[in-house]
C-alpha positions, 0 to 999 in steps of 0.5 A, a space after each residue: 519519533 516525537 515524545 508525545 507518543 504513547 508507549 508501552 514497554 513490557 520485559 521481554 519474557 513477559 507472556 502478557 507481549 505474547 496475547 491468546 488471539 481474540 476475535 474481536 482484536 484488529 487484525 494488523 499487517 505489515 507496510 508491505 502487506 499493506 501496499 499490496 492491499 492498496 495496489 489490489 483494491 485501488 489497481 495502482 503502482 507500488 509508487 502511487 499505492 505508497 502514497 496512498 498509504 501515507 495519506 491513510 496513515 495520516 489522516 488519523 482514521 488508521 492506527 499504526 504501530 511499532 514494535 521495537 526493542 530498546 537500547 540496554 534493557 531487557 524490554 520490547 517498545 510497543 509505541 503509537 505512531 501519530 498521524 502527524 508522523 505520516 504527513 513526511 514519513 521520512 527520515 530526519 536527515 539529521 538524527 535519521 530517525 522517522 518512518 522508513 517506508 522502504 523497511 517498513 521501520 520506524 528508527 528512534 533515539 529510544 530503541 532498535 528499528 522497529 516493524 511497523 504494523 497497520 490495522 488492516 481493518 481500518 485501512 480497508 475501510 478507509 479505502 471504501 470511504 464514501 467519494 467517486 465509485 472506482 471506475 467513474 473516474 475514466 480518464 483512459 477510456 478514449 486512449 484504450 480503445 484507440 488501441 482496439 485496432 492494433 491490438 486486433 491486428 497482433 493477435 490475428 497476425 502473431 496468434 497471441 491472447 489478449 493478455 500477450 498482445 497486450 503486453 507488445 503495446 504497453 509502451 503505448 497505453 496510458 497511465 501515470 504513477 501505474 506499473 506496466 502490469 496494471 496499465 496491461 490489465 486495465 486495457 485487456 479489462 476493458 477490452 474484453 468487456 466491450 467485445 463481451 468476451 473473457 
């Protein structure tokens, strides 16, 4: 990790590393929590969700964090991550050190891996930001309901639901970088709101 990072190294029984919880504080969660935060919000896959997430990161209006134990000494490293850190959140080829999404670690020279932590706070409101409102951007509407007809067709024929038919045609819906989970919901989604029905 660079150097210039802030740092905060505090003895291990230390009560003070152990703060009463106060309402005011950030709420932080993991990059796993995180991820699943995104793909919730913004109804995307794990992959696109992680870039997401790097983008968040790295555009400087999300703190992260990371907590680590260092090498020899009785000490815990409480460290801010950069911004710039995120651009490539990577692991250096050579010296492997970085942030490691897959873990949700950061690795450096200076102490143990250590958990990343994310200000929940912030990154929701990053994903309000102003910008195109979900949904106004509809690039899938047409491929949908193409597929009304044949969705149609399996639930009378085979007796299955909207969500079950809708599975035996996720090979034929639509959607870069979207689990087959998400590109299911967004088909039955949209649907069911065209035939007004739940």
């Amino acid at each position: 990790m660079s150097s210039s990072l802030c740092f905060l190294a505090l003895p291990l029984d230390n009560k003070a590393s152990d703060p009463k919880p106060d309402s005011n504080s950030p709420s932080w969660i993991s990059v796993d929590e995180a991820a699943v935060l995104i793909q919730e919000h913004c109804d995307i896959g794990p992959k696109r969700a992680a870039a997401m997430l790097s983008q968040a990161c790295a555009s400087g209006k999300v703190q992260t964090k990371f907590v680590a134990a260092m090498f020899d000494q009785q000490k815990i490293l409480i460290e801010n991550i950069s911004p710039s850190e995120w651009k490539h959140p990577v692991l250096n080829p050579i010296d492997r050190t970085g942030i490691d999404l897959r873990s949700g670690r950061v690795h450096s020279l200076e102490c143990y891996p250590g958990d990343i932590s994310i200000n929940s706070d912030e990154l929701k409101q990053w994903l309000t930001r102003p910008g195109p409102k979900r949904g106004a951007i509809d690039r899938y509407q047409a491929d949908d309901r193409a597929l009304y007809t044949e969705l149609e067709r399996l639930k009378a024929q085979k007796n299955l639901l909207d969500t079950q038919a809708a599975r035996l045609l996720a090979h034929k819906i639509k959607g870069n970088n979207s689990s087959e989970d998400s590109r299911v919901r967004r088909l039955v989604r949209r649907y069911r709101k065209d035939n007004n029905s739940h």
